[in-house]
C-alpha positions as CSV (number, residue, x, y, z in Angstrom):
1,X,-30.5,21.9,48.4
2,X,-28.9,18.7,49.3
3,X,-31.7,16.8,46.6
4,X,-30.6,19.1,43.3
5,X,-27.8,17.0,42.9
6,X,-28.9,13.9,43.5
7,X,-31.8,14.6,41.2
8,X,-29.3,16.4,38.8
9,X,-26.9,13.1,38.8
10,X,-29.8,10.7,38.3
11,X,-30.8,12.4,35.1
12,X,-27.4,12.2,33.6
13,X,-27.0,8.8,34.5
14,X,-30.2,7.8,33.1
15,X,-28.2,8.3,29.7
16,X,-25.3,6.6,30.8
17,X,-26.3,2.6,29.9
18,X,-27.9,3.2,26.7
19,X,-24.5,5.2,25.6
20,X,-22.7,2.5,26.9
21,X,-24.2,-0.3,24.8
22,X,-24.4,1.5,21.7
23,X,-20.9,1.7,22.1
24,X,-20.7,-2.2,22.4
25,X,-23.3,-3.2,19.7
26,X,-22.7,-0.6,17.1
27,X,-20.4,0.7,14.6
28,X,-19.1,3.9,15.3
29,X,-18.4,6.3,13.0
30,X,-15.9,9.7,13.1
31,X,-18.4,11.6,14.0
32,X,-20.3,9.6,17.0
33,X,-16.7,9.0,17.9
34,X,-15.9,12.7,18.6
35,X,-19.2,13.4,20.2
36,X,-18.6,10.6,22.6
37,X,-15.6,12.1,24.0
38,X,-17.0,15.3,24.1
39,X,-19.7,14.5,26.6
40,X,-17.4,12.1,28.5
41,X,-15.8,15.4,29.2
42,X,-18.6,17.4,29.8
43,X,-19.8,14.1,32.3
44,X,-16.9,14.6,33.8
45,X,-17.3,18.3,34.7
46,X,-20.9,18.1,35.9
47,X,-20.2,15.1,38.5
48,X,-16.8,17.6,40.0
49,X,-19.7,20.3,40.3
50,X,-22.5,18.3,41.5
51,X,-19.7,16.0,44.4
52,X,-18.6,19.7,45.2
53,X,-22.2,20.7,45.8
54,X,-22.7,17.6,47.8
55,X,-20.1,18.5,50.0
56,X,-20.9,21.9,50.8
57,X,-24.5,20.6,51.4
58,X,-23.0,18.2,54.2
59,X,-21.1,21.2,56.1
60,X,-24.5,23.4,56.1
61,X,-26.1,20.4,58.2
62,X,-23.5,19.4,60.1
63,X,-22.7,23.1,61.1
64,X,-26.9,23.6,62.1
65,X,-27.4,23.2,65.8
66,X,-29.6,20.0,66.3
67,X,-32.9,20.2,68.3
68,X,-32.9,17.8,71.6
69,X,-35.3,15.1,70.0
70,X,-39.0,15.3,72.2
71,X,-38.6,11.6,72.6
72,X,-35.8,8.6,72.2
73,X,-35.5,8.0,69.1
74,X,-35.9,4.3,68.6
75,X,-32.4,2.0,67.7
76,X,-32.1,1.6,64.5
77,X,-29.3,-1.2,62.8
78,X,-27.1,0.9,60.4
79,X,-28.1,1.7,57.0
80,X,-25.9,-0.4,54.5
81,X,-24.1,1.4,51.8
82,X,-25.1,0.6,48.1
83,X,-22.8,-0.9,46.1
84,X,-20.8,-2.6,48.1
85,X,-19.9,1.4,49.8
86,X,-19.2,1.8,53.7
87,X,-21.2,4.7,55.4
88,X,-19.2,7.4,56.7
89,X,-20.2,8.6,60.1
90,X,-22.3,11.5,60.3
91,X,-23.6,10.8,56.2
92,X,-27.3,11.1,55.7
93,X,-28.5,8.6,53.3
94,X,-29.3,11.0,50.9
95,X,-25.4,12.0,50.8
96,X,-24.2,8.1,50.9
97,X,-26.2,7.1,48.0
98,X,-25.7,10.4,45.7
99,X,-21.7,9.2,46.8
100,X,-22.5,5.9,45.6
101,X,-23.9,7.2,42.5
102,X,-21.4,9.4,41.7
103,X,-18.8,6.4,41.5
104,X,-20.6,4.8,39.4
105,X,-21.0,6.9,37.2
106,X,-16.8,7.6,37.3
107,X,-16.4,4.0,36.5
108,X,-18.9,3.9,33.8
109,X,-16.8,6.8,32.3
110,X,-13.7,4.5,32.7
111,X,-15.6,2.1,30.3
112,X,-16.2,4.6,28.3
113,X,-12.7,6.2,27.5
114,X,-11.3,2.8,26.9
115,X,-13.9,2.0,24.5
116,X,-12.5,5.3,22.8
117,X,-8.9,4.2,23.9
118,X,-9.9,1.1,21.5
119,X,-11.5,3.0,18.7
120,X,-8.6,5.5,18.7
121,X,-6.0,2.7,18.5
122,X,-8.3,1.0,15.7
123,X,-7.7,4.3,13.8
124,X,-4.2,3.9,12.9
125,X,-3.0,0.3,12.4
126,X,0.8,-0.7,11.8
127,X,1.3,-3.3,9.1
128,X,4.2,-5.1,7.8
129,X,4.3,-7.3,4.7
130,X,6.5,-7.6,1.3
131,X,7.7,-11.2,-0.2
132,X,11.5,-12.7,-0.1
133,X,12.6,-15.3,-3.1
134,X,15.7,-17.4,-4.1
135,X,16.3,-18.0,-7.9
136,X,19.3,-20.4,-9.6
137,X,20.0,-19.0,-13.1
138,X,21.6,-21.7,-15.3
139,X,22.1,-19.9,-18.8
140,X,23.9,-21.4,-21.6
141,X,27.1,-20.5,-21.6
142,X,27.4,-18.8,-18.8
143,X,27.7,-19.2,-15.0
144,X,25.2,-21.0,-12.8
145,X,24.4,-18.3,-10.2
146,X,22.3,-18.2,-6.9
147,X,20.7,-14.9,-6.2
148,X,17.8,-13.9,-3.1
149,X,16.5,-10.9,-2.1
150,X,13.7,-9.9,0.7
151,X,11.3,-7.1,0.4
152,X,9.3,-6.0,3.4
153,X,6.8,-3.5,2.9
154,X,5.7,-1.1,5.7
155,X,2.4,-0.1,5.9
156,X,1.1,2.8,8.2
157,X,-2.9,3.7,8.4
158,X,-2.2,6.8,10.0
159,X,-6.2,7.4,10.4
160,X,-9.2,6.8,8.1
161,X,-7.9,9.1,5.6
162,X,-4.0,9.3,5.5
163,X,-1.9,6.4,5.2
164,X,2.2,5.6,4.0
165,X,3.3,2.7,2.5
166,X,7.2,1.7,1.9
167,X,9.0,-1.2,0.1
168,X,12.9,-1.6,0.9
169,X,14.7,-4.2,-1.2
170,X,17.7,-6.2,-0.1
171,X,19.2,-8.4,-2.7
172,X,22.3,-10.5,-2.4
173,X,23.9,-11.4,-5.4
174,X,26.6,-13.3,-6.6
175,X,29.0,-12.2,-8.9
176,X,33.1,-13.0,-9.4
177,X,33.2,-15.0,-6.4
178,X,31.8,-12.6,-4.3
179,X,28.1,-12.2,-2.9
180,X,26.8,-8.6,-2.6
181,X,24.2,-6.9,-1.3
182,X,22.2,-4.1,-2.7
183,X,19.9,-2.0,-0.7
184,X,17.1,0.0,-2.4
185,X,14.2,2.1,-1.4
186,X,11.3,0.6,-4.1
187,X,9.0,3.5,-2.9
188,X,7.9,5.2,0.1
189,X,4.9,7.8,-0.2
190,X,1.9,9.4,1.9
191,X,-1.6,8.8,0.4
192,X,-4.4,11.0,1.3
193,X,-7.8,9.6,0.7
194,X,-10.2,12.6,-0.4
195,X,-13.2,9.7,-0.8
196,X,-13.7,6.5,-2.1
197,X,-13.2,7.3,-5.1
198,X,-10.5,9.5,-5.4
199,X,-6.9,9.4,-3.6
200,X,-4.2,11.9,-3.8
201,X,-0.3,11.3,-3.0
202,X,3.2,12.1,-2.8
203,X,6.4,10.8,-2.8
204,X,8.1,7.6,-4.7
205,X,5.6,5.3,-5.9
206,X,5.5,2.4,-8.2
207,X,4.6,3.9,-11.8
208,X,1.1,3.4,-12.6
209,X,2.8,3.3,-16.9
210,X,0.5,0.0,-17.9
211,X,-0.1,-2.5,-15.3
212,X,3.3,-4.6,-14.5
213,X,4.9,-2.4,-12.6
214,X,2.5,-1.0,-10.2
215,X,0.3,-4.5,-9.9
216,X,2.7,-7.8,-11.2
217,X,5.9,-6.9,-10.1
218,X,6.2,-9.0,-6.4
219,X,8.2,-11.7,-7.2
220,X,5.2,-14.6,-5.8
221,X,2.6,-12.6,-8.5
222,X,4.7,-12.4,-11.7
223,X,4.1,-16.1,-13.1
224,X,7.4,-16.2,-14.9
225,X,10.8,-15.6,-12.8
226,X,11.9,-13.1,-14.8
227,X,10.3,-9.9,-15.9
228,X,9.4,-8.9,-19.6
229,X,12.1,-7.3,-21.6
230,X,9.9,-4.1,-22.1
231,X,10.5,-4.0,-18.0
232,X,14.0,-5.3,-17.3
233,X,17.3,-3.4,-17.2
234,X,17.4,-1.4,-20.7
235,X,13.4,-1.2,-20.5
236,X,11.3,1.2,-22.1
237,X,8.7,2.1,-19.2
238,X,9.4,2.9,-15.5
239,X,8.9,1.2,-12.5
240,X,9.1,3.9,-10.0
241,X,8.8,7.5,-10.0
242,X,9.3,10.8,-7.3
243,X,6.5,12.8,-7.4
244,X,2.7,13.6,-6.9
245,X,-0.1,12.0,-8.2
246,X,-4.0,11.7,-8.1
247,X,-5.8,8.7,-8.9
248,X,-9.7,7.7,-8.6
249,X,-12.1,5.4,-10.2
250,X,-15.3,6.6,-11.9
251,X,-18.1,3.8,-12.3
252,X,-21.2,3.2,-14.1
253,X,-23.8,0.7,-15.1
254,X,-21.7,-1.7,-13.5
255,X,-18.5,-0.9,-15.7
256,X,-16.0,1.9,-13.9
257,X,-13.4,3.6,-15.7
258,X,-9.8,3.9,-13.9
259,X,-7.2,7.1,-14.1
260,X,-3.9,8.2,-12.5
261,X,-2.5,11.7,-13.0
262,X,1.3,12.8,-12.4
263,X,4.3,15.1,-12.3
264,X,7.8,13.6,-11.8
265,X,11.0,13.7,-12.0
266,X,12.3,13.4,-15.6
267,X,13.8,10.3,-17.0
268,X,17.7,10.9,-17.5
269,X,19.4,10.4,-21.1
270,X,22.0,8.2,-21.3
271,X,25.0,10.0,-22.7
272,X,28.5,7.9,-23.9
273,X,30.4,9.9,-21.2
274,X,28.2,7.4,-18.4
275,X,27.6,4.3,-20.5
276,X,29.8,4.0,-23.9
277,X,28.0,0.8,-24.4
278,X,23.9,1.3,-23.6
279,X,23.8,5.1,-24.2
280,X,20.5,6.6,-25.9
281,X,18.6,4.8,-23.2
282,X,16.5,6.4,-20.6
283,X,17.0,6.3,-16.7
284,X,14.0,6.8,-14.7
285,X,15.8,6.6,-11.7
286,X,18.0,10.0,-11.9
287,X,17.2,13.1,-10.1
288,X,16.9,15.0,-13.3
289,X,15.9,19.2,-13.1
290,X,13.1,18.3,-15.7
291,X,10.0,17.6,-15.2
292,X,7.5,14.9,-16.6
293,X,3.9,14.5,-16.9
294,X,1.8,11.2,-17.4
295,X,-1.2,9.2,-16.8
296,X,-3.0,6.1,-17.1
297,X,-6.8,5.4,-18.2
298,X,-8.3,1.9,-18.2
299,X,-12.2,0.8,-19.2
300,X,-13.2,-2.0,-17.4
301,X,-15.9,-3.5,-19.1
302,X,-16.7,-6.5,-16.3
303,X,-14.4,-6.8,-13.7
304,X,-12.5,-9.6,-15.4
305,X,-11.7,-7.6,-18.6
306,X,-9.3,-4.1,-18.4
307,X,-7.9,-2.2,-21.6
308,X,-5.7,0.7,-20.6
309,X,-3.7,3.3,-22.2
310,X,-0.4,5.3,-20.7
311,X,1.5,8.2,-21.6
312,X,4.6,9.7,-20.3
313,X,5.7,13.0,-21.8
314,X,9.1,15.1,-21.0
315,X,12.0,16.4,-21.3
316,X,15.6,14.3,-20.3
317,X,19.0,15.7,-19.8
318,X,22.2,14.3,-19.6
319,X,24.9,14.7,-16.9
320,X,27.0,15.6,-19.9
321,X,24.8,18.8,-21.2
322,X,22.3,16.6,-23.7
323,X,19.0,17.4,-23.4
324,X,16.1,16.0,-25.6
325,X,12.2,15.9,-25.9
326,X,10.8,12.5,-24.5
327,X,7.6,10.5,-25.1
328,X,6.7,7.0,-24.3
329,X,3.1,5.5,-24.8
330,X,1.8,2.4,-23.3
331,X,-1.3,-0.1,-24.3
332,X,-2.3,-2.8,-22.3
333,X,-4.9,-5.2,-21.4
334,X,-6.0,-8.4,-18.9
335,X,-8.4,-10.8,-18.7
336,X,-8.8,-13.5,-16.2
337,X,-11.9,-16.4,-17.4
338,X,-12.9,-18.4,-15.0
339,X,-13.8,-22.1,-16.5
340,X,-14.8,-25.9,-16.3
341,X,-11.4,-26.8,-16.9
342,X,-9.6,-24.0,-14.2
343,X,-8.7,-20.8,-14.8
344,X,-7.3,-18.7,-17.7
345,X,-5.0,-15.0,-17.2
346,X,-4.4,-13.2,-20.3
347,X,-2.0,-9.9,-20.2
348,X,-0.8,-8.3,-23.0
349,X,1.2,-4.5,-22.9
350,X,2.9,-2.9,-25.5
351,X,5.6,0.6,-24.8
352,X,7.0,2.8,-27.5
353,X,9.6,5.6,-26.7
354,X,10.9,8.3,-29.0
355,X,13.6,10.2,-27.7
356,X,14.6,13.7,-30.0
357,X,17.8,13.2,-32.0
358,X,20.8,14.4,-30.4
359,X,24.8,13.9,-31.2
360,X,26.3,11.2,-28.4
361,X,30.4,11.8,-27.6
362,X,30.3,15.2,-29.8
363,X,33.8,15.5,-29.0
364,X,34.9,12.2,-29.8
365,X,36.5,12.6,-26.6
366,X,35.3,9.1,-25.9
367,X,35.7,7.4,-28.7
368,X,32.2,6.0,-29.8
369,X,31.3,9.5,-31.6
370,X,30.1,11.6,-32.6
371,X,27.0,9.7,-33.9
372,X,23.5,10.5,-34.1
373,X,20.9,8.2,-34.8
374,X,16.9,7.7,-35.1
375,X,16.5,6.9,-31.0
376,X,13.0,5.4,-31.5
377,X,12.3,1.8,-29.6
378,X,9.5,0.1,-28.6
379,X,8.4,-3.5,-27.5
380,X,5.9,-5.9,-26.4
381,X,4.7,-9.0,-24.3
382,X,2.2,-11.8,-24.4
383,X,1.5,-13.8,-21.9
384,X,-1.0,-16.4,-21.0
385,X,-1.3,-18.5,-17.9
386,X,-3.5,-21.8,-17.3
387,X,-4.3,-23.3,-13.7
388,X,-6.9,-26.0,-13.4
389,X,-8.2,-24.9,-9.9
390,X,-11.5,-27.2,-10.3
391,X,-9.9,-30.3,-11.0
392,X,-10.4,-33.2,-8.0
393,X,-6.9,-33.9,-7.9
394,X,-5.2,-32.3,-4.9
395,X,-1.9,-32.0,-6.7
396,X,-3.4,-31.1,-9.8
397,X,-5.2,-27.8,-8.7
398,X,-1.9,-26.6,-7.7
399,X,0.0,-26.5,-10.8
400,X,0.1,-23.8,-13.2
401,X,1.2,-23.9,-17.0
402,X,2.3,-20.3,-18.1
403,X,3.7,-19.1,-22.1
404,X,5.3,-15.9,-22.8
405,X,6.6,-13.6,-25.8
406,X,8.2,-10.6,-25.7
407,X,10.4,-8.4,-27.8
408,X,12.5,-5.0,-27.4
409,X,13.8,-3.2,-30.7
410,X,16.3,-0.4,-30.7
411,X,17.8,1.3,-33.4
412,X,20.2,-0.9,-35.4
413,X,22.5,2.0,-34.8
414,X,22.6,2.3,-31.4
415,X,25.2,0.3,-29.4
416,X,23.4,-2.8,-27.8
417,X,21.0,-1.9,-30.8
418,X,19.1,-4.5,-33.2
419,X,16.0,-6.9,-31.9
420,X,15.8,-9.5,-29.5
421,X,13.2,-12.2,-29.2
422,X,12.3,-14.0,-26.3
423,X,10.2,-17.1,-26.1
424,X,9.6,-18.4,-21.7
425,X,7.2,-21.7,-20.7
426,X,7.1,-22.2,-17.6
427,X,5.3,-24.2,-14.7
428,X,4.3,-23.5,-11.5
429,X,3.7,-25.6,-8.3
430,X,1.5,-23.2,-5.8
431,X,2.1,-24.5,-1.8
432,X,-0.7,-22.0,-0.8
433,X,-1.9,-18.6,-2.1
434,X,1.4,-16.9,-1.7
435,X,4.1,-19.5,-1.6
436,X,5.1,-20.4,-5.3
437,X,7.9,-23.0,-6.5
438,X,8.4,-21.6,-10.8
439,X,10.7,-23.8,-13.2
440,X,11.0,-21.7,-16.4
441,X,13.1,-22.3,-19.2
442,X,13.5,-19.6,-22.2
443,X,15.0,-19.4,-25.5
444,X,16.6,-15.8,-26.5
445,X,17.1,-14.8,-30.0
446,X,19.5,-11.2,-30.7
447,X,19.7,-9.7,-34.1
448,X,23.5,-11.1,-35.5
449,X,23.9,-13.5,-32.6
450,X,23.0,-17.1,-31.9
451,X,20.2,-18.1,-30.0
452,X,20.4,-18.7,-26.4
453,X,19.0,-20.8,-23.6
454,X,18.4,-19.8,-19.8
455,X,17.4,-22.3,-17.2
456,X,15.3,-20.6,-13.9
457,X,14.3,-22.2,-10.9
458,X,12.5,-20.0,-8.2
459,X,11.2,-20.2,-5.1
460,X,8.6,-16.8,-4.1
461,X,7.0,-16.3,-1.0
462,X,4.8,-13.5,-0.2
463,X,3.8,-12.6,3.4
């Protein structure tokens, strides 16, 4: 009986070392990754059975009564131990080695649940990045004014297929002789990936309306300091949004065709009980009881060239009662040539918003109404960047020439209301692929006013 186990244990450790490399040499998948730790177990159980075999095998010999020996039995040195093992007295060597064996084979298993220790770790990975930046406004007229913020975002891989991602914003700014600080959640939401092409998620997330917000809007990646009318503080599209979402990717013959899906939170309407001077204007950053749905599809051709479309359709209330039918509609499109001369980045997007008519300050309560008027805005920018990255001079490679238009129309009648024109040239000096020094200077034209000028300098760092 004593030889079944030994016999058993060498079979299993037979399998033992080529396991064990695979581990080392090969990419492990989910799978091969579960299996492994199910016959670690299983190992495990079958050396406890076969060590408690072992023993009781012992105790039935040493508990036999021993026949006087018909001769001396010649002297003998004592049999070493494999391994590096002392013998215990009274151990056959059939017991020592099957002893010896067995720790071996623990130790192997040691290997083994680190190397899954390892690939479980490897599994979810912690990450923290974001980008931090200083700007020194100088507009005309006006107050020079120093302003930073810093903007870590968090980044959880839970396991292969769930993961979070987060962006806080702290900004300290300067105003009336005081500095500030503002603290804002950018977005925070758990994404679940169903394959490679397809991802579903929840949460706040940057609003996939065109392609600023949810791709250019890191301070080190937008090539001007400041962001395009259509996207600033009375802008037409949204940056963020609270909801769900599914997104995917659908590609063919070498071109791929890109969609996101929503429900959110509807955009909040402005009333002159909140804001007697910007009222009419949607606020995407409300809780409203509405809901909104929207999407985005872009065709890319080559992966240089993308045209997309958006659409955001709901309804918006007021914290004063108003409530009014919504839609905003998006076009946009990029293109990034690579030349001789360096390289060339064209975007283009383009929002209109129509917002039902509805009477503002009914009561007159406030004193701006009642009026009612024809809420339809929309806007645009173009923008095109040059960097000659193939030119010999060290210096030279670095810099980067960037042009922008952009305009934003609301109705005449609405306060605020009328056009404004914006022409931005700026140049960039790139340290390394995500630290950027920007000196932008813009002229600013509003309907009935005189033209303006606003000096920028900014310094982006991405990490």
């Amino acid at each position: 009986m004593k030889y079944i186990p030994l016999a058993a244990t060498a079979l299993i450790l037979s399998g033992l070392p080529t396991m064990a490399i695979a581990q080392d040499d090969e990419p492990v998948s989910k799978e091969e990754y579960n299996e492994l730790k199910k016959e670690v177990e299983e190992l495990k159980a079958m050396i406890r059975l076969l060590t408690e075999q072992s023993g009781k095998a012992v105790e039935s010999n040493q508990s036999q009564p021993t026949r006087p020996a018909a001769r001396p039995a010649p002297r003998t040195a004592p049999q070493p131990a494999s391994s590096g093992e002392t013998a215990t007295e009274g151990e056959s060597p059939t017991t020592i080695n099957l002893r010896n064996q067995v720790q071996r084979a623990n130790r192997r298993i040691d290997a083994l649940e680190q190397k899954s220790i390892e690939l479980d770790s490897a599994e979810s990975a912690f990450h923290i990045t974001g980008f931090a930046l200083t700007r020194f406004n100088v507009p005309d007229g006006g107050d020079t004014v120093f302003n930073t913020s810093f903007s870590p975002v968090v980044l959880w891989q839970i396991n292969d297929k769930l993961f979070f991602e987060s962006e806080f914003e702290f900004e300290l700014q300067t105003a009336d002789g005081r500095a500030e600080t503002d603290i804002a959640l950018g977005y925070a939401n758990l994404q679940f990936l169903v394959n490679d092409n397809l991802t579903v998620g929840v949460g706040k997330f940057l609003s996939p309306f065109g392609q600023f917000a949810e791709r250019l809007h890191p301070a080190w990646i937008n090539k001007l300091p400041n962001a395009p009318l259509i996207r600033g503080h009375e802008g037409l599209a949204p940056s963020s949004s609270i909801g769900a979402f599914v997104k995917g990717v659908v590609p063919f013959d070498g071109q791929k065709i890109v969609y996101t899906v929503y429900a959110i939170n509807g955009p909040t309407l402005v009333d002159a009980v909140r804001d007697e001077e910007e009222f009419g204007g949607l606020d995407y950053d409300g809780f409203s009881s509405n809901k909104a749905v929207g999407g985005r599809i872009g065709y890319l051709p080559v992966p240089q060239l993308e045209f997309g479309y958006s659409i955001l359709v709901g309804e918006a209330d007021s914290d004063n009662g108003l409530n009014a039918e919504t839609t905003v509609m998006g076009l946009d499109a990029s293109y990034i040539l690579d030349t001789d001369p360096g390289l060339f980045d064209f975007r283009f997007e383009y929002v209109y918003s129509t917002v039902d008519d509805v009477t503002y300050d009914a009561s007159g309560a406030v004193g701006v109404g009642p009026i009612t008027f024809n809420n339809e805005r929309d806007g645009l920018y173009v923008q095109a960047a040059f960097r000659p990255i193939h030119s010999s001079s060290d210096f030279f490679k670095n810099v980067e020439f960037v042009g922008r238009y952009d305009y934003l129309s609301t109705p005449s009648t609405a306060p605020e209301g009328g056009d404004i024109d914006r022409w931005t040239a700026g140049i960039n000096y790139w340290f390394n692929s995500s630290t950027v020094l920007k000196l932008a200077v813009d002229n600013v034209e509003h309907e009935g006013e005189e033209a303006r000028q606003n000096v920028m300098l900014m310094l982006g760092v991405g990490f």
